[in-house]
SEMARMI-798066 format. One line per 4 residues: number of its first residue (from 0); their letters; for each residue x negated, y negated, z of N, C-alpha, C, CB. Coordinates in pm, whole numbers, plus 32768, in hexadecimal, padded with zeros to 4 digits. Glycine has a CB too. Example, Ala and Ser with C-alpha at 12.3 -4.5 7.8 and 13.67 -1.06 7.14 Angstrom:
2
0> AS> 7AD9 8239 830C 7B32 81C2 830C 7AD8 814A 830C 7B95 81BF 8389 ~ 7AFB 80E1 82C4 7AA9 806A 82CA 7AF6 7FFD 8313 7A80 803C 823C
//
This chain:
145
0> XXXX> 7EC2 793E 7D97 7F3A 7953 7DE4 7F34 79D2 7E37 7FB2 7957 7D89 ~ 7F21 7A45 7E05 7EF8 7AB7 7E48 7E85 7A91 7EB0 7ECC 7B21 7DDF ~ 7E50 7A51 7EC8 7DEE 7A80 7F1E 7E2E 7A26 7F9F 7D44 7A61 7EE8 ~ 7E71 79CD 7F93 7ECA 7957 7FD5 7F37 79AF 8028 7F1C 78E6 7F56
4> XXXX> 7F7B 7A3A 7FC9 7FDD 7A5E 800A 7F8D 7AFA 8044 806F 7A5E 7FA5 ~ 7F2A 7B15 802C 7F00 7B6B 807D 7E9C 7B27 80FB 7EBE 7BD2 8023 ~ 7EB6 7AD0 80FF 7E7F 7A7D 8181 7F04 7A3D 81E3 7E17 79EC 8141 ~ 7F75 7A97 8192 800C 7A21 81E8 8004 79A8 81DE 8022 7A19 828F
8> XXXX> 7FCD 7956 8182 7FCE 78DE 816D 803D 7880 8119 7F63 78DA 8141 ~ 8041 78E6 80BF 80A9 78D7 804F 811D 795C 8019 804B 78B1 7FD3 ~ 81AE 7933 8028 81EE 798B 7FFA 81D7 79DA 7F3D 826A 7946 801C ~ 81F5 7A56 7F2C 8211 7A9F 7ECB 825A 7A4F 7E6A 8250 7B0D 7EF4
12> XXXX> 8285 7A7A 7DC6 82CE 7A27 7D7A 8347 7A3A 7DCF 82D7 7A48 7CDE ~ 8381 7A7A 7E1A 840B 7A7D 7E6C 8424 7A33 7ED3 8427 7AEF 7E9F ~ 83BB 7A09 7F21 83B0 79AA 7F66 83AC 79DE 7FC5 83F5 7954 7F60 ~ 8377 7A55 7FC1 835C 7AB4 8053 82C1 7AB7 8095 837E 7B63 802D
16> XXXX> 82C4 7AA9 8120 822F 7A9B 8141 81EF 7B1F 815E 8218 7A3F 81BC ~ 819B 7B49 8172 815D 7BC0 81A5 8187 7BFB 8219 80E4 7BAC 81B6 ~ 818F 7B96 8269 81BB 7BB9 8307 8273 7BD7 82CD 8198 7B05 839F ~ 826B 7B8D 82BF 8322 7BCB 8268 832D 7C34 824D 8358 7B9F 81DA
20> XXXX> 82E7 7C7F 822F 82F3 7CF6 81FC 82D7 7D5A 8273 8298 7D03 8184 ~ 826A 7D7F 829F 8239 7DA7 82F7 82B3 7D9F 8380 81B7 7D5B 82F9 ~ 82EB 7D5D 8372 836C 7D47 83AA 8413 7D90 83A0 8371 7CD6 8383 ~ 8406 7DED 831E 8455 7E24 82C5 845B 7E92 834D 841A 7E4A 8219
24> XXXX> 84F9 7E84 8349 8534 7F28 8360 8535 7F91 8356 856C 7F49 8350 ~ 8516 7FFE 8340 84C7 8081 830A 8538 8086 8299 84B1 811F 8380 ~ 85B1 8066 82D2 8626 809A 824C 860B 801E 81AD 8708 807A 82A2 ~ 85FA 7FB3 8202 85C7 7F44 8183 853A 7F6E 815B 85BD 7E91 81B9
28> XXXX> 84ED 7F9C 818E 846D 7FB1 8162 8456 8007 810F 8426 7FC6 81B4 ~ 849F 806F 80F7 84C6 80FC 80D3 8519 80C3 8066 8514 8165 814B ~ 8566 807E 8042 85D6 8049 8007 85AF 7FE9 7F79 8621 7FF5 807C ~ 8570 7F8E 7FD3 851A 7F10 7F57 84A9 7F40 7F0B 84CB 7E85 7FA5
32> XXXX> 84A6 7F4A 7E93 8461 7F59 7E22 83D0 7F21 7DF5 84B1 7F32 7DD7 ~ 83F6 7E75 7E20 83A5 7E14 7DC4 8329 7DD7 7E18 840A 7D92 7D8B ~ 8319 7E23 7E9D 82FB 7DC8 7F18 8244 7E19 7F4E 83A3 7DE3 7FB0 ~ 823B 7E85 7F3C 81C4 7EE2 7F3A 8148 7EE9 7EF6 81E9 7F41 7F1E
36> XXXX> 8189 7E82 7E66 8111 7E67 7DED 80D1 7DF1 7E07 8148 7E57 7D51 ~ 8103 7DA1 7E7E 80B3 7D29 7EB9 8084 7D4E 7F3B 8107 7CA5 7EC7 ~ 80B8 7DC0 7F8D 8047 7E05 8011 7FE2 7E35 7FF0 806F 7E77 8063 ~ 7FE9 7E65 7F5C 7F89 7EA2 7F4E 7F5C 7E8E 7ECF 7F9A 7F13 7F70
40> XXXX> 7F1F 7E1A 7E8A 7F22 7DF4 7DF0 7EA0 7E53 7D9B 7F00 7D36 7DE2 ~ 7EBB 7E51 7D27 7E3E 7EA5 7CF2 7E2F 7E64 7CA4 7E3A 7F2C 7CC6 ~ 7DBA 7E84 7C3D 7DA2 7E5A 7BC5 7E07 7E85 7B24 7D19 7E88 7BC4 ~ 7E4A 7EB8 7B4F 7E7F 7F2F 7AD4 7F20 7EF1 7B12 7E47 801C 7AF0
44> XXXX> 7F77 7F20 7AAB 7FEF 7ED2 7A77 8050 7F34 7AD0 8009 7ECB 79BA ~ 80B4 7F0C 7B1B 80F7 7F72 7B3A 816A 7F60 7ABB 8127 7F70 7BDD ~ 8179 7FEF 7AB6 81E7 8027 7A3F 826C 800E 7A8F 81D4 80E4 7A0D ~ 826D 801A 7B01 830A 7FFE 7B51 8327 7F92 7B51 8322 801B 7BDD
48> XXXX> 82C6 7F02 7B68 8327 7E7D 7BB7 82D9 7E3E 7B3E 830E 7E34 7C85 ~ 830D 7DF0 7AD7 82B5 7D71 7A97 827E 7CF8 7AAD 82E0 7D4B 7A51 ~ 82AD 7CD7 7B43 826A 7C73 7B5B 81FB 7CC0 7BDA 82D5 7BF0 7B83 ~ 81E1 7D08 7BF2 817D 7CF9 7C24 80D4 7CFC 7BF7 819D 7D3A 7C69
52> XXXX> 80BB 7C9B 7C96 803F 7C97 7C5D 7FCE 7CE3 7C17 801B 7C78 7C9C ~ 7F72 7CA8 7BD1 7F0E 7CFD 7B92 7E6C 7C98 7B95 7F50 7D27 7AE1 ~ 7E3A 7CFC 7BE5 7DA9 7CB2 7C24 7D7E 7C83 7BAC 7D29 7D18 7C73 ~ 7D00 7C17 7BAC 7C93 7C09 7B66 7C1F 7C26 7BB6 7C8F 7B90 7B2F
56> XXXX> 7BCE 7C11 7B57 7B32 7C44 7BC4 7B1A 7BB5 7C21 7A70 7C6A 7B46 ~ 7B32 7B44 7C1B 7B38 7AD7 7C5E 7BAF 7ACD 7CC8 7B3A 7A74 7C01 ~ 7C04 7B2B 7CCB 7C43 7B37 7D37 7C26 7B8F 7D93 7CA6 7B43 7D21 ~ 7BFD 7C3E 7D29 7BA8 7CB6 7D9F 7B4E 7C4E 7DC8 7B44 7D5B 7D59
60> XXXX> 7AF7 7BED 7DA0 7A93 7BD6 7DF8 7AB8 7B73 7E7E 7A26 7B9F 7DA4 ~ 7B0C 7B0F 7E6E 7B58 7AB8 7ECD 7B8E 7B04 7F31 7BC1 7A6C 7E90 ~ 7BDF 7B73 7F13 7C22 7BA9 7F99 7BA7 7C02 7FC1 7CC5 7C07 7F85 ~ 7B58 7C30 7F78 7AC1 7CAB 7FC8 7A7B 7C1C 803F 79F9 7CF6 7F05
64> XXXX> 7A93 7B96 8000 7A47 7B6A 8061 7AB0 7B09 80E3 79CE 7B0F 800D ~ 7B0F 7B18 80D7 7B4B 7ADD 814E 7B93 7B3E 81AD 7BA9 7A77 8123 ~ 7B45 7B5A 8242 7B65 7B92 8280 7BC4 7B93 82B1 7B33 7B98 82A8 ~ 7C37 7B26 829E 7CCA 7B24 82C1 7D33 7BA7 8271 7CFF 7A82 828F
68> XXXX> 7CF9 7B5E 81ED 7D1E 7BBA 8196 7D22 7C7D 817C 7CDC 7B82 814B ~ 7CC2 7C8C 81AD 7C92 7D22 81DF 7CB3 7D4D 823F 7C1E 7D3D 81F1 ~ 7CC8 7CD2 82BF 7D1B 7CE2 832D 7DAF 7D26 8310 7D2A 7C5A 8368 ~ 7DC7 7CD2 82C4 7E7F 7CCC 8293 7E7D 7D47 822B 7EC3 7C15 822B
72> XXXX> 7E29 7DA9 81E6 7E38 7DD9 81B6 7E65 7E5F 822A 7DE3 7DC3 815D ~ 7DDC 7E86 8260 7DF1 7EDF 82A3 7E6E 7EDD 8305 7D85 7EEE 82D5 ~ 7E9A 7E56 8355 7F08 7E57 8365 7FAC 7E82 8332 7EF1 7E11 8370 ~ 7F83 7E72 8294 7FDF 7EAA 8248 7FF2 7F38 8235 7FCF 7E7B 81E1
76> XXXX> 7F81 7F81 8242 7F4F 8027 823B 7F90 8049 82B8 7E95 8050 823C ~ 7F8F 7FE1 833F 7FA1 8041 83A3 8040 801E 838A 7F4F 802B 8445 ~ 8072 7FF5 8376 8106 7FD2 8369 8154 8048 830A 8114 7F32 8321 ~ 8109 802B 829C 8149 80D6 8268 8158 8136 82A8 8107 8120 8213
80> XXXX> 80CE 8150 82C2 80C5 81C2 832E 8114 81F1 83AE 805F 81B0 835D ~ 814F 819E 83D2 81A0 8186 845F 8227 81C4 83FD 81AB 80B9 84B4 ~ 8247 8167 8398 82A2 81A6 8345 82CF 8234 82EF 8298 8164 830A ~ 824F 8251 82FA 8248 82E4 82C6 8242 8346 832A 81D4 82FC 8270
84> XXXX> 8213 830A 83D3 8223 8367 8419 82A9 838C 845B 81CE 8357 8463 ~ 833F 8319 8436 8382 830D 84A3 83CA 834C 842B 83A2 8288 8505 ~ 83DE 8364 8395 842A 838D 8343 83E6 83FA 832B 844B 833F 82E1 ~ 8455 845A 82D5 840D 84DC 826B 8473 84F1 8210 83E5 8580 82B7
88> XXXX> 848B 845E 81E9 84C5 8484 8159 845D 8491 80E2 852D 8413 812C ~ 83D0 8440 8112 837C 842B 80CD 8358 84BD 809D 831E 83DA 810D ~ 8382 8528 80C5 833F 85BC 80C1 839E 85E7 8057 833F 8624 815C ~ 83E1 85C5 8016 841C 8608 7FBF 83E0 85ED 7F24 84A8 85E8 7FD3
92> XXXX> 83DC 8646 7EDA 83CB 8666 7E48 83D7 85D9 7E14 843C 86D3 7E06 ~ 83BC 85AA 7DE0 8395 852C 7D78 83C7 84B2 7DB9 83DE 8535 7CD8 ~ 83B7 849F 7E52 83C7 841C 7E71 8375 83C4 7E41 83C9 840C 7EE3 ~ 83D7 831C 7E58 8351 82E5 7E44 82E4 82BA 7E98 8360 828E 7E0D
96> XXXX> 82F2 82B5 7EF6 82B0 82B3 7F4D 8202 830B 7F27 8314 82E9 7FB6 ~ 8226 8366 7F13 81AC 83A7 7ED2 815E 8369 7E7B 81C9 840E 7E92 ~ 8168 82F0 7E10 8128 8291 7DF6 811D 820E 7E33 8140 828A 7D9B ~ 8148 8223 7E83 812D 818E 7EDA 80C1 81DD 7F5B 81F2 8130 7F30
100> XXXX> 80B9 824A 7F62 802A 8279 7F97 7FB2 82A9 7F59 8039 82D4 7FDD ~ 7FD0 828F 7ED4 7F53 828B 7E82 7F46 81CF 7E6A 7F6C 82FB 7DD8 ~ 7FA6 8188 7E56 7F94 811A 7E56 7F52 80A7 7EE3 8008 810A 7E27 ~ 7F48 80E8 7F54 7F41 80DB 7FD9 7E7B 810B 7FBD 7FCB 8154 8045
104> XXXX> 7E82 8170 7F85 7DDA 8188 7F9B 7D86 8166 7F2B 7DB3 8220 7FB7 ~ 7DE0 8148 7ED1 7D80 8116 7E5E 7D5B 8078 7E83 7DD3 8120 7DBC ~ 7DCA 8032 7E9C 7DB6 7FC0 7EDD 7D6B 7F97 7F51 7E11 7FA4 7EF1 ~ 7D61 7FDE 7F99 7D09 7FC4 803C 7C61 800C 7FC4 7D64 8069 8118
108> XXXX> 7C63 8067 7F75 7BD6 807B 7F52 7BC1 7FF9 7F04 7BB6 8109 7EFA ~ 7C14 7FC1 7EA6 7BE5 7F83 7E44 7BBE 7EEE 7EB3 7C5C 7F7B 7DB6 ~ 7C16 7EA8 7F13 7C0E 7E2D 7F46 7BAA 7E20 7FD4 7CA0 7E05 7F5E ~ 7BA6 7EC6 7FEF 7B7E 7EA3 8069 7B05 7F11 80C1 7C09 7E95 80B1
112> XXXX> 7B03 7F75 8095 7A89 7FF1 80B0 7AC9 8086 8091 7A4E 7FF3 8169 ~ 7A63 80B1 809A 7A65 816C 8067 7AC3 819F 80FB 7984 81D8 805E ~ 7A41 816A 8108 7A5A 8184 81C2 7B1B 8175 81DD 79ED 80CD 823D ~ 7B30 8108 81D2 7BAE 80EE 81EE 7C1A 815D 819C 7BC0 8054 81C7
116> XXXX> 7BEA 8155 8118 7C54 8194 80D9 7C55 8233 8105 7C45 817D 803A ~ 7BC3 8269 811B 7BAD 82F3 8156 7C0C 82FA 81B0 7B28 8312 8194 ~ 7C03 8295 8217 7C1F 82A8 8298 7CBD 82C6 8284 7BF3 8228 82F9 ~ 7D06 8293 822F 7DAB 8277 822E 7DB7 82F1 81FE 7DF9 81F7 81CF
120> XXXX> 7D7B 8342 8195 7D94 83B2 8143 7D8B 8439 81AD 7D22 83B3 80C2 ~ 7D20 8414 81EA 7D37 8470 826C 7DC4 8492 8290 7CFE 842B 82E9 ~ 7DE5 8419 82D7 7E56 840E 8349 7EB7 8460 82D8 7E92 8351 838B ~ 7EDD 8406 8271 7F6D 844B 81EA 7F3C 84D7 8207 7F60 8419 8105
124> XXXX> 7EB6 8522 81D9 7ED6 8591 81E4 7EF4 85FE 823A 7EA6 85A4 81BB ~ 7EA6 85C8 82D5 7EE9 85FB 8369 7F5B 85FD 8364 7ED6 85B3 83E2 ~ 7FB2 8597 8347 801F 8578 8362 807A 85D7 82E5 8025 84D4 8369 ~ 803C 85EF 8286 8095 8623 8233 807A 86C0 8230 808B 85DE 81AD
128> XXXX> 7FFF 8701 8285 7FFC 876B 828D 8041 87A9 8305 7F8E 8781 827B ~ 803D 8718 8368 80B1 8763 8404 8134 8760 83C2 80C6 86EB 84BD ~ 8192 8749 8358 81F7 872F 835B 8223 879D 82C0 8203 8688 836A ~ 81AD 87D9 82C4 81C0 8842 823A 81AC 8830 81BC 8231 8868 8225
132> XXXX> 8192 87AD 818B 81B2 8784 8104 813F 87CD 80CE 81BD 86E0 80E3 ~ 81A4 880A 803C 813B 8878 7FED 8164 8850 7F81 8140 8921 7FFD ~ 8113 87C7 7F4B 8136 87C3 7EBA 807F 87AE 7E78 81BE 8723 7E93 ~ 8042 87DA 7E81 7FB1 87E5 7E5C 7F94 878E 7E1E 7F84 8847 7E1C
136> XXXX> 7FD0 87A0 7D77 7FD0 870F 7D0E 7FC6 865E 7D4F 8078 8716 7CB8 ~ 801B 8676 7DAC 8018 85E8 7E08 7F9D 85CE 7E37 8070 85E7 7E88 ~ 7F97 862B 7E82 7F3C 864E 7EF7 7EB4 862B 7EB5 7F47 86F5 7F2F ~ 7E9D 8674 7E48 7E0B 8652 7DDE 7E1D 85CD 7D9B 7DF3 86CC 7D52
140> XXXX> 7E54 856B 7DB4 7E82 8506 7D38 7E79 84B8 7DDC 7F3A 851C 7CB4 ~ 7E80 84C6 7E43 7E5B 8464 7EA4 7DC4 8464 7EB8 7EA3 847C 7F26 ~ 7D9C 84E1 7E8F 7D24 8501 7ED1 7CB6 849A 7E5B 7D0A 85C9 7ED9 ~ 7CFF 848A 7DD8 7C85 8474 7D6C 7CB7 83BC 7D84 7C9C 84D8 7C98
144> X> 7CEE 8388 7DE4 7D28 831C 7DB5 7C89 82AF 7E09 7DF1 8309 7DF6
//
């Protein structure tokens, strides 16, 4: 199913498609909870939403090999990103957002290249060093992700 809805093929258990999302309002995007653990799925359990997904190695390998899929990922990276550049609530002390940018690069490393995930960790930290953010702990906990 995951590899179906990271190809926009098939909706989420909510019945939401990818492009659905990607579609989100910065205030809904910022807002919804349950919707980030399928932009960006990992292998490991998220402690926040219970239904989201949780890879197998037969799925890392399905989405590593369909280039739609990697398409739509990075598509999803740049969509945050747009989102993180047009807000700065994300800059405050224990948002969550701050794990959904470790969840953003663990995911593009785990589904899709170094390269890629390097590349995104870059931008978060340009972006979070033009705008001041001095929380280090973060900052090192993106860096090891």
């Amino acid at each position: 199913m995951i590899v179906k809805f990271m190809e926009d093929k098939q909706a989420d258990y909510d019945g939401r498609y990818l492009h659905e999302m990607w579609n989100y309002n910065d205030i809904k995007f910022d807002s919804v909870h349950d919707f980030i653990q399928w932009m960006f799925p990992l292998d490991t359990a998220s402690k926040a939403v219970i239904n989201a997904p949780v890879l197998f190695e037969d799925e890392i390998y399905d989405i590593r090999e369909s280039e739609l899929a990697k398409r739509n990922l990075l598509k999803s990276a740049e969509r945050f990103l747009n989102f993180l550049y047009k807000t700065n609530n994300w800059e405050n002390r224990g948002n969550h957002n701050h794990k959904r940018i470790s969840r953003m690069i663990s995911s593009l490393r785990l589904l899709h290249s170094n390269k890629a995930a390097d590349q995104n960790l870059m931008i978060i930290l340009d972006l979070a060093i033009s705008r001041s953010f001095t929380s280090p702990n973060v900052i090192e906990h993106w860096k090891s992700c």
